[in-house]
C-alpha positions in Angstrom: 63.4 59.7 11.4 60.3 61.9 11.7 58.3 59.2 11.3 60.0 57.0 13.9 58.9 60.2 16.0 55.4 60.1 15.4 55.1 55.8 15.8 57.0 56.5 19.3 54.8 59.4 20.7 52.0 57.3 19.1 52.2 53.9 21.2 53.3 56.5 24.0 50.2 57.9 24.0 48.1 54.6 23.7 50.1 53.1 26.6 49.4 56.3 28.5 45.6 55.3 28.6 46.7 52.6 30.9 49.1 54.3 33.0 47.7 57.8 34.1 51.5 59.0 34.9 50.9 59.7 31.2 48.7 62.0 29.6 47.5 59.7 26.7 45.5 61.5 24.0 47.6 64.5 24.1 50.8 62.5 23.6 49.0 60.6 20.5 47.7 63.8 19.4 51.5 65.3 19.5 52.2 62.6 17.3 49.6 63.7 14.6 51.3 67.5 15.2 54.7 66.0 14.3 53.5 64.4 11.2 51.6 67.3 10.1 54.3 69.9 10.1 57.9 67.0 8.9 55.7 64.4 7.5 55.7 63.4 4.1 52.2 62.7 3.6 50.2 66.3 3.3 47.4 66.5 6.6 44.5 69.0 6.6 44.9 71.6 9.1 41.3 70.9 9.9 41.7 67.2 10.5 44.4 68.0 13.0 42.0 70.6 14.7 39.3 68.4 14.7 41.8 65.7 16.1 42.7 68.6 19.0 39.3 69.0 20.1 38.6 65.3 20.2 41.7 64.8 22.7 40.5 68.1 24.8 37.2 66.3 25.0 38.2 63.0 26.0 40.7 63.9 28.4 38.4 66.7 30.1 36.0 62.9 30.4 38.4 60.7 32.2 37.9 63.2 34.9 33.7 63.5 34.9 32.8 60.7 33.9 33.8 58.4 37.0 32.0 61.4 39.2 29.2 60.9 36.4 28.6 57.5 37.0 28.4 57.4 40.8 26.0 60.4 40.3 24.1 58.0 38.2 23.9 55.2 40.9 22.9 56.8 43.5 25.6 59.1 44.9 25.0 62.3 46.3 27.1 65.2 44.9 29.3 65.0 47.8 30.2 61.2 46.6 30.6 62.4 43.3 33.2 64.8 44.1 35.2 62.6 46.7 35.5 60.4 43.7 36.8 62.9 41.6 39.2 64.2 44.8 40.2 60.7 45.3 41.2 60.3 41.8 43.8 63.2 41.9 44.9 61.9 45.5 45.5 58.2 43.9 47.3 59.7 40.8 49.5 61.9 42.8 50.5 59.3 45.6 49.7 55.9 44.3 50.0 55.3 40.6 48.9 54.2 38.5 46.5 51.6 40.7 45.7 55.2 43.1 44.2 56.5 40.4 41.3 53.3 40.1 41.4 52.9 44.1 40.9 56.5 44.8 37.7 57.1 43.1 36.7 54.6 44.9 37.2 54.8 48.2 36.8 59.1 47.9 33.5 57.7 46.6 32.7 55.2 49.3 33.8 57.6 52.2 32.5 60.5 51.2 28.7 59.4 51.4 30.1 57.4 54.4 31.2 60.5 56.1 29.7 63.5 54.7 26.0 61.7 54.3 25.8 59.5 57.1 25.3 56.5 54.8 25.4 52.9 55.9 28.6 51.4 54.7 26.4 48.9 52.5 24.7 51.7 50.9 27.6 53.5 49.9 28.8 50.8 47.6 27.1 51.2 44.6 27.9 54.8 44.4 31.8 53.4 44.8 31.4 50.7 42.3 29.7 53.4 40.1 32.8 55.3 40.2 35.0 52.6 38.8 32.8 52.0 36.3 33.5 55.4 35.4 36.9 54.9 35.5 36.3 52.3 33.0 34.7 53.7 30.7 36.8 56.9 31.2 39.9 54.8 30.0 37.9 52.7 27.1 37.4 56.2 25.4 40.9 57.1 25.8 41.9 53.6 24.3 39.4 54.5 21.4 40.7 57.9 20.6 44.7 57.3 21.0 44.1 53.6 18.8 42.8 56.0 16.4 44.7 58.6 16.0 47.9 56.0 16.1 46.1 54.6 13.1 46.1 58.0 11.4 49.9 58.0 12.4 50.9 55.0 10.2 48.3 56.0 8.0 50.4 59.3 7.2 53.9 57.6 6.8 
């Protein structure tokens, strides 16, 4: 029964990469926690730490690393934090597609706006964004396919 626990909050958690109504690592990681107090199999308090800080990082990610990447292409700071507003607008009124749409267009306006930027130079800092979001959700992916790899490992 514990176990069926763990494989739920697992494939929770890896299908909360995807939909950000879900916070995905943490609800993977929960299923490590689970398994390390009920499970059968004995877990290393430090392999369930290191686990912690791993989730804590990659989470804290998905949020800078889409403001990151439009720093990177040539958005201003102002762009890089519309991206990040318009991430938390998208998620809160529009999810889960608000979430991708928002850190663009916060992006895109924000140097529009704020900077005075031509439309047409305002779209790489946008794209630059969701490129972030990207890679923002790859490493989420990453970690929760991992840790629901330690899950059945652990049964």
């Amino acid at each position: 029964m514990i176990e069926a626990v763990a494989i739920i909050l697992g494939i929770v958690g890896l299908i909360g990469c995807i939909l950000p109504i879900i916070p995905g690592p943490p609800v993977s990681w929960a299923g490590l926690l689970v398994l390390f107090f009920w499970g059968k199999e004995p877990m290393t308090l430090k392999f369930l730490i290191i686990w912690l800080v791993i989730t804590i990082i990659v989470t804290v990610l998905d949020y800078v690393v889409p403001a990151y990447f439009t720093r990177v292409t040539g958005g201003s700071k102002i762009a890089a934090r519309g991206s990040l507003a318009g991430m938390l607008v998208g998620i809160v009124f529009f999810p889960p597609w608000g979430m991708i749409a928002g850190a663009f267009i916060g992006a895109l306006l924000s140097e529009v706006i704020f900077n005075g930027q031509q439309l047409k130079n305002s779209v790489k800092p946008a794209l630059g964004s969701f490129l972030g979001f990207i890679c923002g959700t790859f490493l989420k992916l990453v970690a929760s396919g991992v840790m629901l790899f330690y899950i059945f490992k652990y049964i």
